[in-house]
Backbone as a ProteinNet text record, in pm:
[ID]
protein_1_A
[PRIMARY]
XXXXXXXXXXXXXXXXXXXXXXXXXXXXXXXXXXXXXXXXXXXXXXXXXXXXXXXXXXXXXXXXXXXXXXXXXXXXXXXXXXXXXXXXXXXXXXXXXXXXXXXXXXXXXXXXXXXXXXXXXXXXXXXXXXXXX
[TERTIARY]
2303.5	2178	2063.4	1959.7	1871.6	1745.4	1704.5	1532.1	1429.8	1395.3	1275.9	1146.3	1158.1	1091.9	1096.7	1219.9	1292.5	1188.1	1207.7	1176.1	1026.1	949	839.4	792.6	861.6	828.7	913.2	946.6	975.2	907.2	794.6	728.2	603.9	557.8	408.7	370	296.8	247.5	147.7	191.8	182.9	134.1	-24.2	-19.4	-37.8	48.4	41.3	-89.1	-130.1	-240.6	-176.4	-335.9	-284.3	-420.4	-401.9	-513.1	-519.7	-639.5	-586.9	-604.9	-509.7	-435.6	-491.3	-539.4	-571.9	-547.6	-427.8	-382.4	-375.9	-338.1	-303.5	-152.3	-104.2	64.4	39.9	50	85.2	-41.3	-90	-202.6	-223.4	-149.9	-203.3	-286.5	-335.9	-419.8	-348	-297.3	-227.7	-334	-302.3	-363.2	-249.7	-196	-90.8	-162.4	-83.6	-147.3	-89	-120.9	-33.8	23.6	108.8	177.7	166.2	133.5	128.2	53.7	-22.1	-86.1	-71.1	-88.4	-83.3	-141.3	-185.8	-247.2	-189.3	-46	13.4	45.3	19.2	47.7	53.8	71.8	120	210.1	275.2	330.2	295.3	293.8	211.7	326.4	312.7	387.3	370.7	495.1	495.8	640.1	634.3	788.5	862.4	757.3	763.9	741.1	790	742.7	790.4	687.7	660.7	796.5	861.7	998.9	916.7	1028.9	1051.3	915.3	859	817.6	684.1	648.2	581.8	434.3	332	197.2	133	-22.3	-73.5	-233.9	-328.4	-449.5	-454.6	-499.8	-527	-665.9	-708.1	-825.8	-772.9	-851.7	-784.6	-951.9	-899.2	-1063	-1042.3	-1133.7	-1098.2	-1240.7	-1192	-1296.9	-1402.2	-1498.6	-1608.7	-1672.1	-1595.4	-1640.9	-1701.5	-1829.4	-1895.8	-1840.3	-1765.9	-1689.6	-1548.4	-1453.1	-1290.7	-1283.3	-1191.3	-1117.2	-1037.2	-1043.7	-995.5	-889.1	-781	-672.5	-568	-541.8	-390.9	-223.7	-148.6	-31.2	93.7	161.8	346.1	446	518.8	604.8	688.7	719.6	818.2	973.4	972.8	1109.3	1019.4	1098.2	1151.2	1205.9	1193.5	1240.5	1250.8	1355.2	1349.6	1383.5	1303.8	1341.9	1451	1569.9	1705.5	1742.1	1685.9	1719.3	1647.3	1547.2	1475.9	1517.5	1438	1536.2	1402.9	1408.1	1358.2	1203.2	1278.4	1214.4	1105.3	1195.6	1143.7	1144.5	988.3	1015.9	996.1	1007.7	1006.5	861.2	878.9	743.8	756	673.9	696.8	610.9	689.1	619.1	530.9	433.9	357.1	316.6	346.4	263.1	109.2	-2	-91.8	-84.4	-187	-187.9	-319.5	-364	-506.9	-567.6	-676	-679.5	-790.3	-809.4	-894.2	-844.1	-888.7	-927.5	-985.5	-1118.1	-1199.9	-1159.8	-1066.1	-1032.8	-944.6	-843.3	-737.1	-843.7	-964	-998.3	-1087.4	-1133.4	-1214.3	-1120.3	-983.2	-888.8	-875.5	-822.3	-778.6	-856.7	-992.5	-1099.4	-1102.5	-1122.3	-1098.2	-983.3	-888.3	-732	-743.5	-806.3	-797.6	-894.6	-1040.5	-1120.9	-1095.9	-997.8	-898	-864.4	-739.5	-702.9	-783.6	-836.7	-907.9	-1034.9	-1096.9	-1121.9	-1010.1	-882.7	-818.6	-684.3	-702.4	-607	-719.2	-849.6	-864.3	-886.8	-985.3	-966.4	-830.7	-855.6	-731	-594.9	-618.9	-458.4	-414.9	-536.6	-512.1	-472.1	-576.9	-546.1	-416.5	-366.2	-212.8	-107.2	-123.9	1.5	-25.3	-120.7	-141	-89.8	-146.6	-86.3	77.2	101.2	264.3	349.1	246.1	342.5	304.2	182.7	210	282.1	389	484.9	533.6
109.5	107.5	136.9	200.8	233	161.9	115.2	3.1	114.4	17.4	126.5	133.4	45.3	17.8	191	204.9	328	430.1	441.9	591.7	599.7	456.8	454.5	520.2	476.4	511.3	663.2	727.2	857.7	929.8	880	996	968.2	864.3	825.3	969.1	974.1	1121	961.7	916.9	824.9	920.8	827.2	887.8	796	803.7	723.6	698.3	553	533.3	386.3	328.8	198.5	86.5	39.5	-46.6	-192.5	-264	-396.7	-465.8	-549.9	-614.6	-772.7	-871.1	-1020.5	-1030.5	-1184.3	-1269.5	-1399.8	-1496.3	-1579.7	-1635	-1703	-1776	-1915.8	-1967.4	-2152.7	-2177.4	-2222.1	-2238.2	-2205	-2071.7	-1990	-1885.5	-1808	-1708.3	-1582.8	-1460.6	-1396.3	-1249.9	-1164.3	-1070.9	-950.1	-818.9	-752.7	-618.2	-489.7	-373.3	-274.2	-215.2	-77.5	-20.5	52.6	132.9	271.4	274.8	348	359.3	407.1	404.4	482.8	490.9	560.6	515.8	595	541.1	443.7	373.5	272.6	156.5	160.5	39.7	100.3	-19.3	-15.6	-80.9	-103.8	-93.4	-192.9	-305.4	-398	-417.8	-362.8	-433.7	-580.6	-648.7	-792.8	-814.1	-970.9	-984.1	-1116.9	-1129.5	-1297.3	-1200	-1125.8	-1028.2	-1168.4	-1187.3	-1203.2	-1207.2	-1315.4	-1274.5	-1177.7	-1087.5	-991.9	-1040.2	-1028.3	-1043.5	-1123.1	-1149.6	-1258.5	-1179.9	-1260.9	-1172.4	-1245.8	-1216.7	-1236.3	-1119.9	-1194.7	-1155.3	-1108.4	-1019.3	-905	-859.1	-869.5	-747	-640.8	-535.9	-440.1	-364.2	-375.8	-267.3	-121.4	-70.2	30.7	112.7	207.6	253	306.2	304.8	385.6	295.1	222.2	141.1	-9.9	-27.4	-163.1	-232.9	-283.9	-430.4	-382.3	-484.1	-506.5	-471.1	-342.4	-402.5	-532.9	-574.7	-708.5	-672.8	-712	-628.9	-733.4	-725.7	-809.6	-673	-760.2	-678	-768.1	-697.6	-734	-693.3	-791.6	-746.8	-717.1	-547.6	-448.4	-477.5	-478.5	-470.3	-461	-527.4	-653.2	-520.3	-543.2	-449.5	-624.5	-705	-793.9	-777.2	-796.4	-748.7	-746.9	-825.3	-767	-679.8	-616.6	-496.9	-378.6	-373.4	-272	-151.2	-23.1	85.3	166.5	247.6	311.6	368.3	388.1	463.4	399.9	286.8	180.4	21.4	-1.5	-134.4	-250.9	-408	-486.2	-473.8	-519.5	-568.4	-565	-535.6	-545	-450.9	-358	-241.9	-302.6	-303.1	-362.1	-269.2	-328.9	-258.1	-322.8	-236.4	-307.4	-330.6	-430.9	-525.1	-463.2	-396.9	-405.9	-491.8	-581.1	-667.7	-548.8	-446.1	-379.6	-183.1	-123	38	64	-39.4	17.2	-18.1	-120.1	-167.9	-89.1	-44.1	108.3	195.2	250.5	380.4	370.6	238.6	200.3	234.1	193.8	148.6	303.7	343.2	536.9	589.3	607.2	654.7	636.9	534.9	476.7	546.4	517.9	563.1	726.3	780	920.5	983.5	912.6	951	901.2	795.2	764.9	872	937.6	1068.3	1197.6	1194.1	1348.5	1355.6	1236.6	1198.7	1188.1	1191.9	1167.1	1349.8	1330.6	1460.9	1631.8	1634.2	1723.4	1829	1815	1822.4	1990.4	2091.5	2148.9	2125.5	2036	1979.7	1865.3	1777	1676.1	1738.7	1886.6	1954.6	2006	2014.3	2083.1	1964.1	1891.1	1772.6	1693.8	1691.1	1604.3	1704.9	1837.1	1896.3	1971.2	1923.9	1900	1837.8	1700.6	1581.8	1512.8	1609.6	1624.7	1707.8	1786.2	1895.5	1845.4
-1043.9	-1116.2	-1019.9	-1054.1	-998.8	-987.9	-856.2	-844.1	-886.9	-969.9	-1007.5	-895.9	-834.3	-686	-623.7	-580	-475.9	-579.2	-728.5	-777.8	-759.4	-752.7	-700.6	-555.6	-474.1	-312	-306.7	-410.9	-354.8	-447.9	-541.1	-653	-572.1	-516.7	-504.9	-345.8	-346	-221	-139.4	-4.4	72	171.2	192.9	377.2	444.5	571.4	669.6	678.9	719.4	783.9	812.1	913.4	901.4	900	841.8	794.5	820.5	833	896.5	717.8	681.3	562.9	615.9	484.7	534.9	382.6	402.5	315.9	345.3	230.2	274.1	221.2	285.2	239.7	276.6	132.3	176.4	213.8	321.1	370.1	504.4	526.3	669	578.8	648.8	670.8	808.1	731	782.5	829.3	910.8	929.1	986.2	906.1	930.9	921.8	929.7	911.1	794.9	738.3	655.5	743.5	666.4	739.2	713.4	539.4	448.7	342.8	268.3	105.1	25.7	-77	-183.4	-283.8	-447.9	-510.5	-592.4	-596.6	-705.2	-559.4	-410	-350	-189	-134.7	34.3	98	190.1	313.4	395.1	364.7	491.1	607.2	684.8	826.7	838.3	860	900.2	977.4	1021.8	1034.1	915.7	879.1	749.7	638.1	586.3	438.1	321.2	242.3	118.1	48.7	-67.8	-154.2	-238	-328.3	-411.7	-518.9	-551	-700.8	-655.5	-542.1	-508.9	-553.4	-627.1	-620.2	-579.8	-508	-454.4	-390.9	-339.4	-326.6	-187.1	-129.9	-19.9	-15.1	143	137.2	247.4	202.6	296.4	346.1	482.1	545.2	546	476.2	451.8	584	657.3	743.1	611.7	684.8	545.8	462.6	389.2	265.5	399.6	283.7	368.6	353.4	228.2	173.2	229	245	258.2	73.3	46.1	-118.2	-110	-254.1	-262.1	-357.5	-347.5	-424.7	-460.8	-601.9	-673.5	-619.2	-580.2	-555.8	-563.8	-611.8	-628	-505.7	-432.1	-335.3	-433.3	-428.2	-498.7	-394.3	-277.6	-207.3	-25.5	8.6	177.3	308.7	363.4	507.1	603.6	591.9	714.6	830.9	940.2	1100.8	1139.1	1078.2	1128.1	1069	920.9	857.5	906.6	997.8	1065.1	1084.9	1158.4	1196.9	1256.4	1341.1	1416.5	1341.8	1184.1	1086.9	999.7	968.2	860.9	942.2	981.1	1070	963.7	985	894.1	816.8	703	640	446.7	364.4	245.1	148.6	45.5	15.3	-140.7	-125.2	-249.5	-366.4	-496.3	-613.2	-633.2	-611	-717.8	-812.6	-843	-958.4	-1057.8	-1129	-1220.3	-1321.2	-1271.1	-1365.5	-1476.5	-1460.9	-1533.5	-1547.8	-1636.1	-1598.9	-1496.3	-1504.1	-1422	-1279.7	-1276	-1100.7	-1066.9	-1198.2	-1120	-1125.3	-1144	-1101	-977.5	-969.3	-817.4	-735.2	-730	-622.7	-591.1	-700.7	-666	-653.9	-683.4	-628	-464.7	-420.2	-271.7	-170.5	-244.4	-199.7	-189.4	-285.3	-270.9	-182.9	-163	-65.2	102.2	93.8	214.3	229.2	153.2	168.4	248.5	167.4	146.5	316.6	323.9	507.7	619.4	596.9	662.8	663.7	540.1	536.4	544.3	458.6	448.2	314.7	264.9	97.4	75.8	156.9	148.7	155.2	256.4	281.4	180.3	109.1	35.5	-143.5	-148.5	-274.5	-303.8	-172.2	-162.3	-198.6	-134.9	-144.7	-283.4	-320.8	-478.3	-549	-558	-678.8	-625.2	-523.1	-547.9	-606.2	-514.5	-603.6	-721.5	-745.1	-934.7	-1013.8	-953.4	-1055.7	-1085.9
[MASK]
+++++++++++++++++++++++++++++++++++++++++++++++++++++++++++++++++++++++++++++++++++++++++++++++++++++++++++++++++++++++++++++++++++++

């Protein structure tokens, strides 16, 4: 059977970046990085990743923007440090959460002008309308 997680992380068009990530668990206060984004979630590097399903509140600094986004997300699926690999180091790949329309089009608005400063509106026009066929 197929995670619908996996069909996620291979349709979504992800660009590396890395971002500094602040949560909290229990009653620490954690601080980890992306690894990755895209417009349905991220990648937080850790070595304590979050169980499966776990949701929870995030800000993420985004260079550019004055405020940290403040973001609802779902741990979709776990990378634990003994499951590591050269490729894929530990941490936990997240879905956002929308408590609104308007907070999914803030977020992708954001996410895509991440992009498009970082990639290049040619290079960013190319890879979206790929991985929109």
């Amino acid at each position: 059977m197929t995670d619908p997680a996996d069909d996620d992380r291979r349709n979504a068009c992800r660009l590396p970046i890395e971002l500094k990530v602040e949560y909290k668990r229990l009653n620490s206060f954690f601080a980890d990085y992306t690894r990755n984004i895209s417009r349905g979630g991220t990648f937080i590097r850790t070595d304590k990743p979050l169980g499966i399903g776990t949701e929870f509140l995030f800000r993420m600094k985004v260079p550019k923007l004055e405020d940290a986004l403040v973001l609802r997300g779902r741990v979709q699926w776990v990378v634990q440090p003994d499951q590591a690999t050269d490729d894929q180091g530990p941490g936990m790949g997240i879905g956002f959460i929308y408590d609104s329309e308007a907070s999914r089009e803030r977020i992708r608005t954001a996410v895509e002008k991440l992009m498009v400063d970082s990639l290049g509106p040619v290079l960013y026009d190319k890879i979206i309308k790929h991985s929109d066929d």
